[in-house]
N, C-alpha and C positions, 0 to 999 in steps of 0.2 A: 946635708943631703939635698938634691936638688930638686925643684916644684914640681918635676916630672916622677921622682921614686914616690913621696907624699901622696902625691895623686893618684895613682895608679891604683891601689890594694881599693880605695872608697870607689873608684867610676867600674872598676873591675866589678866588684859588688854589685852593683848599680845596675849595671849592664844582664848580667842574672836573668834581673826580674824578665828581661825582655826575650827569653827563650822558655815555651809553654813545656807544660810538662809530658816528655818525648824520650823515647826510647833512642832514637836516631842523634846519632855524633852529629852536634852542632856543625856550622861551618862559620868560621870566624872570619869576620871583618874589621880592618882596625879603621880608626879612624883618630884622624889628625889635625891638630888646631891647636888657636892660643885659648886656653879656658881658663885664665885667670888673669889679672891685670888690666891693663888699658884699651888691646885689642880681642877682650874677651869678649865682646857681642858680638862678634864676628865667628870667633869661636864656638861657644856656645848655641849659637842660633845655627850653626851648620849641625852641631855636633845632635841639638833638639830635632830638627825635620830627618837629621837618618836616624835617630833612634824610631822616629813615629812611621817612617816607611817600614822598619825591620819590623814592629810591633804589627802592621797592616800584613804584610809578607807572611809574618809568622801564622796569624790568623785566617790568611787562606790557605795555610797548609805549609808553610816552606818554599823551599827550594830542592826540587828532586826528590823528598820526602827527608828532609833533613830543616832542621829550624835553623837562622840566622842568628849568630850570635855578638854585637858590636860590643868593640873593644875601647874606646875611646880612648885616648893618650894627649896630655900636654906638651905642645913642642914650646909653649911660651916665646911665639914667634923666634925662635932661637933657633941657629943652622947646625949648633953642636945637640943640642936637647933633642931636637929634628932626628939628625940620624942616631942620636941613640932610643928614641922612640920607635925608631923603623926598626931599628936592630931588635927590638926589646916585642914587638908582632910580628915579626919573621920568627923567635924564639918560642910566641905563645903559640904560634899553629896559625895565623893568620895566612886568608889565599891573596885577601884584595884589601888596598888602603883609600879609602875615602879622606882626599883631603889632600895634601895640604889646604890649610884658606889663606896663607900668602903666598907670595910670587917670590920672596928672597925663599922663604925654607923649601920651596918645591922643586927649585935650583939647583938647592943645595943636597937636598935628599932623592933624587931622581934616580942618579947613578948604582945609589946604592940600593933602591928596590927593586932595580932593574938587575942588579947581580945576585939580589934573594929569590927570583923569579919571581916579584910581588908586582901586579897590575896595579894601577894608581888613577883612580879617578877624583880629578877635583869639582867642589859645585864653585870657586870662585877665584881661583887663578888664572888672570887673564894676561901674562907677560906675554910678550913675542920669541921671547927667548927659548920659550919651550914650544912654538908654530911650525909644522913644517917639519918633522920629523921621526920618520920612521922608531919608536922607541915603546914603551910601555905608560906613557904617560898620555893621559885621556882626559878631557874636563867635558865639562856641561855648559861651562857656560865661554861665551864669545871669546874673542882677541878683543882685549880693550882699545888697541891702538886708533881704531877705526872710530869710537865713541871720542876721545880727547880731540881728533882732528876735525870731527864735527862740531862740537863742544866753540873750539877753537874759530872758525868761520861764522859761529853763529854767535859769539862774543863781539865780533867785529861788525857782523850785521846789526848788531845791536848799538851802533854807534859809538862803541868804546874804541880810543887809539892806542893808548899808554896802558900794559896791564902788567903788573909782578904775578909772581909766582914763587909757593912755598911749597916743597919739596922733603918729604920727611925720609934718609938714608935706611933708616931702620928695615925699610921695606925697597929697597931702591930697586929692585928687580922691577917691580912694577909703578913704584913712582914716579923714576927719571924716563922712563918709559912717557907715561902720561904726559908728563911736563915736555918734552921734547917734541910729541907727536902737536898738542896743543898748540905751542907757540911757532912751530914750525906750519900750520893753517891758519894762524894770528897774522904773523906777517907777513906770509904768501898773499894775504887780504890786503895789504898795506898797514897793518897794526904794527906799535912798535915795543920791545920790551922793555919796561921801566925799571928788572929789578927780579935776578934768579937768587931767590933764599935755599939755602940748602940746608940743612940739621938734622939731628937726633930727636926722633918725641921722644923718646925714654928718659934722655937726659935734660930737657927743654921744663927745668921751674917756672919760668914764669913767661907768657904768650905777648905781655903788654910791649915786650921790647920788639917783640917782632913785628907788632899792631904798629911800632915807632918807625921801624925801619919801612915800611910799608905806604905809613903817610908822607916819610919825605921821600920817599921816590917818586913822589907827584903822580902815584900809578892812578889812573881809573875806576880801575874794578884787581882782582886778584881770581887767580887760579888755584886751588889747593889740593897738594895731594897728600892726604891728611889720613889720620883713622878719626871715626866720627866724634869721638871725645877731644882731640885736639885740636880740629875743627871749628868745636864749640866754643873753646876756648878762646880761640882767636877772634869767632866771631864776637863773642864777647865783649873783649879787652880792644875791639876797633869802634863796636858802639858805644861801652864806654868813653872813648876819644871821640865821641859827638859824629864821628866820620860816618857815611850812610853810603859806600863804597859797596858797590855788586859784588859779588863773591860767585865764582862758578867753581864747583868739585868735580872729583873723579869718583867712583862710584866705591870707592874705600868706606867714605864716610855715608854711603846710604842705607845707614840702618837708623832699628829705630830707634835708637840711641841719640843720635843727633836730633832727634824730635825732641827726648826728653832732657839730654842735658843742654841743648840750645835754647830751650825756649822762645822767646821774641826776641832772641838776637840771630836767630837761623830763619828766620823770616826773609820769605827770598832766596835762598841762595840755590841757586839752578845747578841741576845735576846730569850729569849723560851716566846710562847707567841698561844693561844688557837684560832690564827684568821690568814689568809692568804691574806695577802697584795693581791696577783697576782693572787686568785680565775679569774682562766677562764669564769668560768659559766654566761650567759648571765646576769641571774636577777641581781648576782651581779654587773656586767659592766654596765648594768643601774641604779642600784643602786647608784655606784660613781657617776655617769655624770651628774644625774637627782639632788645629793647632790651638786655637787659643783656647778650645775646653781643656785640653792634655796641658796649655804648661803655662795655660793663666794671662797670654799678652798674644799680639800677635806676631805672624813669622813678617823675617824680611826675606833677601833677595837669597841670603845665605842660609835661610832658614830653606827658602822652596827648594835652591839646588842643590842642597845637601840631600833632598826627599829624593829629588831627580836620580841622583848619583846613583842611591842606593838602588832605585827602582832599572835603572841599568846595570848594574853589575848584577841583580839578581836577576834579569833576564840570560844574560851570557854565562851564568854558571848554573844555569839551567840546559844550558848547552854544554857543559863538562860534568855535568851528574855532581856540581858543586864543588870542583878539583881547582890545584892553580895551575897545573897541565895543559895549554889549549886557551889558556882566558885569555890572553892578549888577542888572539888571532880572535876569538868568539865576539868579542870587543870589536874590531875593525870590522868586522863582518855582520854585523848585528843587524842592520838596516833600520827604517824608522822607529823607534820607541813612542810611547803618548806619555807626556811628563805632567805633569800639574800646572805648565804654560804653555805646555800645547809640544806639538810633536816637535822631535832632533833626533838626529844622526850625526853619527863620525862621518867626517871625511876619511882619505887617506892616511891621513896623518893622525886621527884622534882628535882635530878642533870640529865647533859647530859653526852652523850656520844659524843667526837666528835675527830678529827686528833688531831693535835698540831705540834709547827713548830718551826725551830729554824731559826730567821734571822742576818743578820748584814748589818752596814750602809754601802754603799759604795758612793760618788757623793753627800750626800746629800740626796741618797733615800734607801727605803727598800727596800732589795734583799733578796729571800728565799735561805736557806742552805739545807734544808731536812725536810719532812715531817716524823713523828712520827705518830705511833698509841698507844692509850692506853693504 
């Protein structure tokens, strides 16, 4: 039986707790992620800030006088587990899906919650593949493409010529993505590529060979579009190899995960990334504080816009008296929202507009370098 049947009956449970006790027919939301394995902090830290929005929602009263009920569901970054997750909250009475949190399963399951009549907001899909068009699929957070090309220029400003790049398919909606937009404002600068790694993290034992292939391409610095545990690996397994080789990411691996299993080997490594650790803004300083009483550590980037997400769809199904009748168009129409980093809107199409930032590790924590506009 697969990690998605196992999981389901305990998050099912789980999920419960987080409708008060009410006479009024829930309205369910499912939500979707990897919550167990390698890109599980990615998962889980989405699937933590919607639970904490629903819990906040519920306790003003709902939505149209009905309480929110999330569903959560294990796609196990998988495109087959993916639509039968979707299948399986279209089943349970689901209106709206929070989530996917990668760009290959959001690909993959698009089509099909578009023929459940199921609206689809993600807090961390930032493919271009899904930019630009007219559909049911809605995020929170940026097109990455614009963060890599930046990323990219500003690698070369930095006086690096030769750079590799590693590239994990698992996720390639969004990583061949990154890696392209990157190296294509690497060399537009006059940078030159030393070295396109392409693989599997799931199937990748051991990082030191690719730390190998890495030093003899005489690269500079490297690009990585990684999940933050494989990341760390590599960062690892290259300091090990005495190398002291810059490392710049794509904003996969900026959770806090890579703080904790990098340690001082993630020292340095520079991130372009659609979310601002050090937002000032009050709702987001309580937004962290009030996260890390409810679940013990703090949120990352998939923690705040998983909060966002949910705080958007339950505005717009406060415009359907809580139905899935009307929610796409209540979605496109929505106009600004106030999120926990500050205010967004849909465009036309369901993307935002918002800053973007480039950081690096210092201590063990993230430190902003520069804010960017789009």
């Amino acid at each position: 039986m697969g990690s998605l049947s196992r999981l389901f009956p305990m998050l099912a449970l789980a999920t419960l707790l987080l409708v008060p006790a009410c006479s009024s027919e829930p309205v369910v939301i499912g939500f979707l992620g990897p919550l167990e394995g390698r890109l599980s902090d990615l998962g889980v830290q989405g699937r933590n800030g919607a639970a904490l929005a629903v819990e906040d929602i519920n306790a003003a009263g709902g939505v149209a006088g009905h309480p929110l009920l999330l569903r959560p569901m294990n796609d196990a970054n998988d495109e087959t587990e993916g639509r039968a997750a979707v299948r399986a909250l279209g089943q349970r009475g689901a209106v709206a899906v929070v989530g996917p949190m990668t760009s290959a399963v959001a690909v993959a399951v698009q089509p099909q919650a578009a023929a459940l009549g199921l609206a689809v907001v993600s807090p961390t899909v930032s493919t271009a593949m899904l930019s630009g068009r007219d559909d049911n699929f809605f995020r929170v957070i940026p097109t990455g493409s614009v963060w890599a090309s930046s990323l990219g220029r500003q690698c070369r400003a930095d006086g690096l010529t030769r750079v590799a790049t590693v590239c994990d398919l698992d996720n390639a909606a969004f990583a061949l993505s990154q890696v392209e937009h990157f190296m294509a404002a690497f060399t537009a600068a006059g940078g030159v590529e030393a070295a396109d790694i392409r693989l599997h993290g799931a199937r990748q034992r051991s990082w030191s060979d690719v730390a190998e292939r890495l030093l003899a391409s005489r690269a500079e610095a490297v690009y990585a579009a990684l999940s933050a545990r494989d990341l760390a690996l590599l960062a690892r397994d290259l300091r090990l190899s005495g190398a002291e080789i810059p490392i710049y990411s794509s904003m996969w691996a900026f959770t806090q995960e890579i703080l904790q299993a990098g340690g001082r080997s993630a020292e340095g490594i520079v991130f372009a990334a659609g979310y601002d650790e050090g937002n000032p803004l009050p709702a987001f300083q309580d937004f962290k504080r009030r996260y890390r009483n409810r679940f013990g550590h703090a949120p990352s980037f998939a923690a705040s816009y998983g909060y966002e997400a949910v705080q958007v769809l339950a505005q717009a199904l406060g415009r359907t008296r809580g139905n899935a009748d009307g929610l796409v168009q209540a979605l496109k129409t929505l106009g600004p929202v106030q999120g926990v980093q500050g205010p967004l809107r849909f465009d036309a199409w369901g993307d935002v507009q918002r800053p973007y930032y480039h950081f690096t590790i210092r201590d063990q924590t993230f430190v902003t370098l520069r804010e960017l506009q789009p």
